[in-house]
N, C-alpha and C positions, 0 to 999 in steps of 0.2 A: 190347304197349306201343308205343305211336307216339313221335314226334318231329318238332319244330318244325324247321324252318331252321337250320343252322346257319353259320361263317363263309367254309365252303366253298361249297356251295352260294347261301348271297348272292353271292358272292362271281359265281359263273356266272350269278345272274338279273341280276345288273348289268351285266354283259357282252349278253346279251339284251337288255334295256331300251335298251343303244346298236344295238341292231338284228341283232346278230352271232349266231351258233354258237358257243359258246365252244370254243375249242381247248386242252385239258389236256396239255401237254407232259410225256412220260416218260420219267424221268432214267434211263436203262436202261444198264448198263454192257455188257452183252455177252447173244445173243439167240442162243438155241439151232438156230436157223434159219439166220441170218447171220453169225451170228460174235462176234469184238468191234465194237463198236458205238462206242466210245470213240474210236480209233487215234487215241491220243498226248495228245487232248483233255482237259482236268479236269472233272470233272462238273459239280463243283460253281462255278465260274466259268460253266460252260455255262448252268446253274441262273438263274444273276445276270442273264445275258445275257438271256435268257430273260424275267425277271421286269422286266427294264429297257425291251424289247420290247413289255409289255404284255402277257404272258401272265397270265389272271385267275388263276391257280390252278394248283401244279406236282403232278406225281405222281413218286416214289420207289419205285424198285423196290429192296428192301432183303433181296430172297434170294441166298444168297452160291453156292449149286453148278452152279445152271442160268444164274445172271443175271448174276452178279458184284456183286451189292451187299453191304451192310452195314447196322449199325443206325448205324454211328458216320457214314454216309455222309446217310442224312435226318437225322441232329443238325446236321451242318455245315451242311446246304442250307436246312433250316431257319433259321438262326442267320443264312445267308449272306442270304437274300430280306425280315428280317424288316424291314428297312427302306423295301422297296417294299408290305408288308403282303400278301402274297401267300401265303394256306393252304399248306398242303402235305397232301396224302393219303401213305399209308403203303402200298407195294403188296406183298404178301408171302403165303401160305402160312401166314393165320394160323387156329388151329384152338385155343388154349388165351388163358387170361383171364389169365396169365403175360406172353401176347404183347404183350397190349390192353394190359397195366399200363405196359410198356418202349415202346410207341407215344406212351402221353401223357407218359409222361417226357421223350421226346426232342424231344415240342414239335409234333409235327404235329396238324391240324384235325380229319382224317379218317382213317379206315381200312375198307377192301377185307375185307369177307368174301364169299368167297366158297362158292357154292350146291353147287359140286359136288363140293368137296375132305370133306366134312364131313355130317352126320347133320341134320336137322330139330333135334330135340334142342338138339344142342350150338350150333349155331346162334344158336337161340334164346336161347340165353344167353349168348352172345357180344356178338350186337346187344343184348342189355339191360345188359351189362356197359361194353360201348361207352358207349352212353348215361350212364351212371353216373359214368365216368369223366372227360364232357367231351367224347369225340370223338361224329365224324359217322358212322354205320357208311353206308359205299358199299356196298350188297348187290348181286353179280354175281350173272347166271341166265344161263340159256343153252338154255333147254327153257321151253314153256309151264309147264309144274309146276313148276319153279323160279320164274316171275313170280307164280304162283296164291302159294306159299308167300312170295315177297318182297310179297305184299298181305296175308297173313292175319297178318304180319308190324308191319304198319304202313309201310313204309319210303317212305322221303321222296326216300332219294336210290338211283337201281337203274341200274344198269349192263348194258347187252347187251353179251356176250362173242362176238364175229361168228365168233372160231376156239377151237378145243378147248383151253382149256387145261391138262385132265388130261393130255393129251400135247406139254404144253410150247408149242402155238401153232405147231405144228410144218406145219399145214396150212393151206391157201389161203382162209381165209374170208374175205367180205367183208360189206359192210351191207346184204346183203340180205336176213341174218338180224336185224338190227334193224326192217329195214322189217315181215317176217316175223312179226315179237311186237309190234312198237311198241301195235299197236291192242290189244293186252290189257293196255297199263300204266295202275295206279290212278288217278285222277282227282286232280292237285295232286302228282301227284310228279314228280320233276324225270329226265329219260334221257338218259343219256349212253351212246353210240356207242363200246364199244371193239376197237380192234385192227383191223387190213385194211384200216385208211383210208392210203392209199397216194397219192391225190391230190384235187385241186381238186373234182372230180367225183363221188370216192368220201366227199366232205363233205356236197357237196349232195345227194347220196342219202339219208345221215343225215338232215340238216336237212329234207326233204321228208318223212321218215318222222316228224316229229316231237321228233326230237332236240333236247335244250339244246345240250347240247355231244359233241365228241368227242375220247377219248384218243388220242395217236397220238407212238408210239417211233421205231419203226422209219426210219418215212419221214421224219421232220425228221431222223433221226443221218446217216442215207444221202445228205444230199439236198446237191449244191453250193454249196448257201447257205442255210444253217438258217432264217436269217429271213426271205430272200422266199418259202421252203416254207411256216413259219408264218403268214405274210399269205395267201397263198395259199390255204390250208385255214381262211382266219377267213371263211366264207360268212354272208350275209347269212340273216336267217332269216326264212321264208314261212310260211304260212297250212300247216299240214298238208292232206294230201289226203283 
């Protein structure tokens, strides 16, 4: 089963079309790496900030043991951005059509399956349930045979995961595993760069690899001044090589 465009991903080709990378900001409450990621801050104000800034599109991390999220935390960010009209993707540990159903409930565009938590199988019918439901499924890979499967797939919208996430992101990946697979993603689907973009340079790496856009947590929560970070990592996008 394939799938068309949806409000998310317009949402990043329009940001493209003005010449940019799109930058996906990730509302991350605390990162098994780092720490709390919050100190003292509200998310969902951040969220606003965010969306007021000109970020096309937010992403929610809504696992509560390792991340510190919630489901009730993308309902509010949702509800919070929906007047700048800014999607929200749904980032989670999702593996049952239970999960999918409390995704479109709470109002987000998108949702994150990912390739390597989960069987081929289930998968598969996760993304068609996605589908079914309204949302965009976002398919993470992270191994060529994960892209080969997000193409037998159909998927429109695919994500390289530059660090492990079976062990929580716990290690130093960069995008140099995007550039790595870039050249094997399907013709007309849209790649998004995540995780280990830590600067200005580690975007145009993405963006040279062919990237739309890229997610990035860590380093806006960390960074002096959240939104000359986000300007910062909004690189202009080139000709792939």
């Amino acid at each position: 089963m394939s799938i068309g465009l949806g409000r998310f991903s317009s949402a990043i080709l329009s940001e493209n079309e003005r010449g940019f990378t799109a930058v996906i900001p990730d509302i991350k409450c605390f990162s098994p790496k780092e720490g709390d990621l919050l100190l003292g801050r509200d998310p969902v104000e951040t969220a606003k900030y965010l969306a007021d800034l000109g970020a096309p599109v937010l992403s929610v991390v809504t696992e509560k043991s390792n991340f510190g999220g919630s489901p009730e935390l993308l309902r509010d960010i949702v509800n919070a951005v929906k007047h700048a009209g800014v999607p929200v993707l749904r980032k989670d540990f999702i593996t049952t059509e239970e999960q999918l159903i409390e995704t479109a409930r709470l109002g987000a565009a998108a949702v994150l399956l990912i390739c390597a938590i989960t069987d081929e199988e289930n998968l598969r019918a996760l993304y068609e349930k996605a589908i079914q439901l309204g949302l965009e499924p976002f398919v993470e890979v992270c191994t060529k045979e994960e892209l080969e499967f997000a193409k037998k797939l159909g998927a429109k919208l695919i994500g390289i995961n530059n660090r492990n996430i079976v062990t929580l992101e716990l290690d130093a990946g960069n995008p140099s595993r995007t550039t790595d697979l870039a050249a094997g993603m399907p013709q007309g689907a849209l790649l998004v760069s995540e995780s280990g973009i830590l600067s200005r340079d580690d975007a145009k790496l993405a963006a040279a690899a062919g990237a739309n856009a890229v997610l990035v947590g860590t380093a806006l929560w960390k960074a002096h001044d959240m939104g000359a970070m986000y300007q910062s990592l909004r690189v202009e996008r080139g000709n792939p090589p």
